[in-house]
C-alpha positions as CSV (number, residue, x, y, z in Angstrom):
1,X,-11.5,-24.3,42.9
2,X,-9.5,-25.6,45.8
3,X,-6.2,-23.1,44.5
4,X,-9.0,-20.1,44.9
5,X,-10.7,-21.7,48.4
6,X,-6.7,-22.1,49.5
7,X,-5.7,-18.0,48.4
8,X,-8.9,-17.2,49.8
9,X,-8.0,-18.9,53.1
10,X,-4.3,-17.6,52.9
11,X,-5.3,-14.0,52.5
12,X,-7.9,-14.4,55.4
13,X,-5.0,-15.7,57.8
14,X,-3.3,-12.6,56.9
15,X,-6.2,-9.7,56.7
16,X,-9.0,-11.0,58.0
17,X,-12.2,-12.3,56.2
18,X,-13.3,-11.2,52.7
19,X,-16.5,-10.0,52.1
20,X,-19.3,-12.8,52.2
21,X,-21.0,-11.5,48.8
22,X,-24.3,-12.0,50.1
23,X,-27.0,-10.8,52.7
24,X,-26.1,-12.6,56.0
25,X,-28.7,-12.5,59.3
26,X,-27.1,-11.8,62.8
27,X,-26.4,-15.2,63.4
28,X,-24.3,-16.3,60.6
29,X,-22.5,-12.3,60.9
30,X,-21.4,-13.8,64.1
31,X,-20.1,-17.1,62.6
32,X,-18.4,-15.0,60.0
33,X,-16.7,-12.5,61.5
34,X,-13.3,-12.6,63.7
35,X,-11.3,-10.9,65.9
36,X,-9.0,-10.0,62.6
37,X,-11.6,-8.2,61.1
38,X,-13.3,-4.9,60.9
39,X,-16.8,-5.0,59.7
40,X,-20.5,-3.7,60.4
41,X,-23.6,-5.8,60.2
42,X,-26.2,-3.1,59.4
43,X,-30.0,-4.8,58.9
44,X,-28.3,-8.2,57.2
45,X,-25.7,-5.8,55.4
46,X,-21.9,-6.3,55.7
47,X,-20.0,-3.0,55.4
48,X,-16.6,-3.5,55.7
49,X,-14.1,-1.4,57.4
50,X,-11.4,-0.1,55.6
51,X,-7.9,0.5,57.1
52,X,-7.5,3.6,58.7
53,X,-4.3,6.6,58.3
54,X,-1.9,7.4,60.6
55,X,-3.4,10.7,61.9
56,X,-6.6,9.2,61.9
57,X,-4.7,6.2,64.2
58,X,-3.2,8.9,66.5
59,X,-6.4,11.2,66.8
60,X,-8.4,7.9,67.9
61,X,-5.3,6.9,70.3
62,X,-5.2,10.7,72.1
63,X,-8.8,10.8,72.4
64,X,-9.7,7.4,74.0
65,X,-6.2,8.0,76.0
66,X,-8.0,11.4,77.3
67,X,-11.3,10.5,78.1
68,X,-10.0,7.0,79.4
69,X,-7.7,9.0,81.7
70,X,-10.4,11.2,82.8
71,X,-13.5,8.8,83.3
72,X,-11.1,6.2,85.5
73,X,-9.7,9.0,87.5
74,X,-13.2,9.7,88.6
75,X,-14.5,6.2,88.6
76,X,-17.3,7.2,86.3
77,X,-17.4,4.1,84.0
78,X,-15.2,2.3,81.4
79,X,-13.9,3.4,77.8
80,X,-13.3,0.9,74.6
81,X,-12.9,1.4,71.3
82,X,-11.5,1.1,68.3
83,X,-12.5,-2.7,68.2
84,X,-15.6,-3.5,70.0
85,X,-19.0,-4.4,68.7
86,X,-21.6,-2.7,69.9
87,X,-25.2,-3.9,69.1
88,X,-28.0,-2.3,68.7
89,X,-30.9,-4.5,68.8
90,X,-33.4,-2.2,68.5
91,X,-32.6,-0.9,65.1
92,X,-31.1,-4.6,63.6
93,X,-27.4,-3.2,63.6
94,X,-23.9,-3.7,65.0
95,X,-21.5,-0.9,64.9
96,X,-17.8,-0.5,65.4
97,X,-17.3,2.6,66.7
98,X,-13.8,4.3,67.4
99,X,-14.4,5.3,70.8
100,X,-17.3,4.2,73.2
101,X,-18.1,5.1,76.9
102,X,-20.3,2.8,79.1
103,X,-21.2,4.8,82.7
104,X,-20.3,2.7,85.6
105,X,-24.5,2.5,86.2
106,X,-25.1,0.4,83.0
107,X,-22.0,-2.0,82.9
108,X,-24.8,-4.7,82.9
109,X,-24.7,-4.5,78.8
110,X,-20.9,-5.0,79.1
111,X,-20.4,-8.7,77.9
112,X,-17.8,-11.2,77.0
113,X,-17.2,-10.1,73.5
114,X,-19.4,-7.3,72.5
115,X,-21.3,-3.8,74.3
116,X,-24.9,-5.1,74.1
117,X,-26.8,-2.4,74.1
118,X,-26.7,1.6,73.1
119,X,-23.2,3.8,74.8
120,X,-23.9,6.4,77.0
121,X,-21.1,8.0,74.5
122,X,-19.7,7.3,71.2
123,X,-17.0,9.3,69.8
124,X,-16.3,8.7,65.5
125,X,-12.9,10.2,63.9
126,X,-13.9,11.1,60.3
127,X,-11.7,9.3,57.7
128,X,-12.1,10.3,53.8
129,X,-14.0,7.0,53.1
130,X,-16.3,7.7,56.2
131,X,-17.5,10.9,55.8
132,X,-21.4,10.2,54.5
133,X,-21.5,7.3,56.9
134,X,-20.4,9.3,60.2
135,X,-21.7,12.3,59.7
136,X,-25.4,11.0,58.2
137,X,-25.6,7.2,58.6
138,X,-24.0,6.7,62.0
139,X,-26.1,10.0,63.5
140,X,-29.1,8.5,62.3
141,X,-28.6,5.1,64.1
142,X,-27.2,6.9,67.1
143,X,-30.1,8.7,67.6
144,X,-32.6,5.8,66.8
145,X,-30.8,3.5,69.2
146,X,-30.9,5.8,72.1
147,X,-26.7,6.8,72.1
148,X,-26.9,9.6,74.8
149,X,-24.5,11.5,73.3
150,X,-22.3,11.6,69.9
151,X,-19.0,13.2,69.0
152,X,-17.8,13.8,65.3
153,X,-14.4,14.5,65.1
154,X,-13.9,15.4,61.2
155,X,-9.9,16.3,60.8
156,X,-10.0,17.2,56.9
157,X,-13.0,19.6,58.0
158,X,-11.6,21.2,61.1
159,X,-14.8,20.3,62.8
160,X,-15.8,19.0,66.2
161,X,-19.6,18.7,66.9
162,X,-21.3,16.8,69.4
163,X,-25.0,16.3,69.6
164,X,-27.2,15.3,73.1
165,X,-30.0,13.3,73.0
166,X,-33.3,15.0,73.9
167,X,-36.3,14.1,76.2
168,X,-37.8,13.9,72.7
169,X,-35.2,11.0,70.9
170,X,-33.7,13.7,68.8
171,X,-30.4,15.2,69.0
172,X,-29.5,18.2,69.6
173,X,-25.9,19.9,68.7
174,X,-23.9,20.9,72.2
175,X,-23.0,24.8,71.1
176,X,-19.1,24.9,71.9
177,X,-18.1,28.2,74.0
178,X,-15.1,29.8,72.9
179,X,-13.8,26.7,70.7
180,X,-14.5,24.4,73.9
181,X,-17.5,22.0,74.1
182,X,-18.6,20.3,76.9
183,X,-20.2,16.9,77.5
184,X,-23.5,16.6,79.6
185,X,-22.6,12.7,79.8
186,X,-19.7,12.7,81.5
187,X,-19.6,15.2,84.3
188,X,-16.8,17.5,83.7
189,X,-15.4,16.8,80.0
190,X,-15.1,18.8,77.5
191,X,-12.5,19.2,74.3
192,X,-10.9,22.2,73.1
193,X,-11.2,21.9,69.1
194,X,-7.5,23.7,69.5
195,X,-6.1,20.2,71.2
196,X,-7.7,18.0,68.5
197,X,-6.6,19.8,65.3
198,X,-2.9,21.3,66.4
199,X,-0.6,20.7,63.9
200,X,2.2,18.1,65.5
201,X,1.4,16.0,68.6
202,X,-1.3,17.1,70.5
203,X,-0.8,18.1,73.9
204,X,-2.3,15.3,76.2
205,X,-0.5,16.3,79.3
206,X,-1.7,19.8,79.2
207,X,-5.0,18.8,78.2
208,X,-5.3,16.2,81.3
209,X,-3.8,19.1,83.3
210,X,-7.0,21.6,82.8
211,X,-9.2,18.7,83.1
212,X,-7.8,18.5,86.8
213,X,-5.9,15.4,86.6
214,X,-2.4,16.0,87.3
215,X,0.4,13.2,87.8
């Protein structure tokens, strides 16, 4: 038993935690988890992360890069992702979303270690393991918890969709205008689907250059 307790241990220095096996409330999720690994408490659940590709890496790194470029250069609030807890207390979960955007007027639910409290934007890059639980699960709690507005970026799909929260609590999908789609969060932003899904690098220069921010 103490061999297995010391792998156990070994491999945790190295990975991160294993999975606990069991139910676990918030309380002891926050015990549990580290800095080293990537898990979701979802209503006492543990859903663990699992490592992520290389394009899915890069897509994640150009599109925090952009909108991080775009929301400091107008001072509109602060960008994280893809290793920050968010927790949404109204709906019993904490998510780990790839991208996040906080507007400057609600940095109040900005704390030490984790974003307490719904995004004004959340941003997920679809990997093969996350489909059902980006696209259905994720939308779901989005919604529920008030996220102002959500972006799905689905490379294996060739599909960008963002949805805006309605007067009513219900998303609604933001109809993209000749393959570009606009946020009505961030004053200003918007994606062309021919940037995210260009074969090669994508072209973050050019891309910051019709947004208006030029070096």
């Amino acid at each position: 038993m103490s061999s297995l307790k010391s792998r156990i241990a070994d491999f945790e220095a190295m990975w991160g935690r294993v999975h606990p096996g069991r139910r676990m409330t918030e309380a002891e999720f926050d015990r549990w988890i580290d800095e080293d690994t990537r898990a979701e408490w979802v209503d006492g659940e543990v859903e663990m992360m699992a490592p992520v590709g290389l394009e899915h890496d890069e897509i994640v790194w150009w599109l925090r890069t952009l909108l991080t470029s775009y929301v400091d250069h107008h001072h509109l609030g602060m960008v994280f992702g893809p290793e920050v807890l968010i927790r949404l207390a109204k709906i019993r979960r904490k998510r780990l979303p790839d991208i996040l955007y906080v507007a400057e007027s609600r940095r109040s639910i900005l704390k030490k270690n984790i974003v307490d409290g719904p995004p004004d934007l959340i941003m997920e890059v679809v990997s093969p393991d996350s489909a059902e639980r980006d696209w259905m699960d994720k939308y779901a709690d989005y919604e529920r918890a008030g996220v102002r507005e959500y972006w799905i970026v689905d490379p294996d799909a060739r599909r960008l969709e963002a949805y805006h929260l309605t007067s009513a609590g219900k998303y609604r999908r933001i109809a993209a205008k000749e393959d570009v789609v606009r946020s009505k969060v961030v004053p200003g932003f918007f994606l062309r689907e021919a940037w995210v899904f260009l074969p090669g690098p994508r072209p973050l220069f050019k891309a910051l250059g019709e947004l208006g921010i030029r070096a």
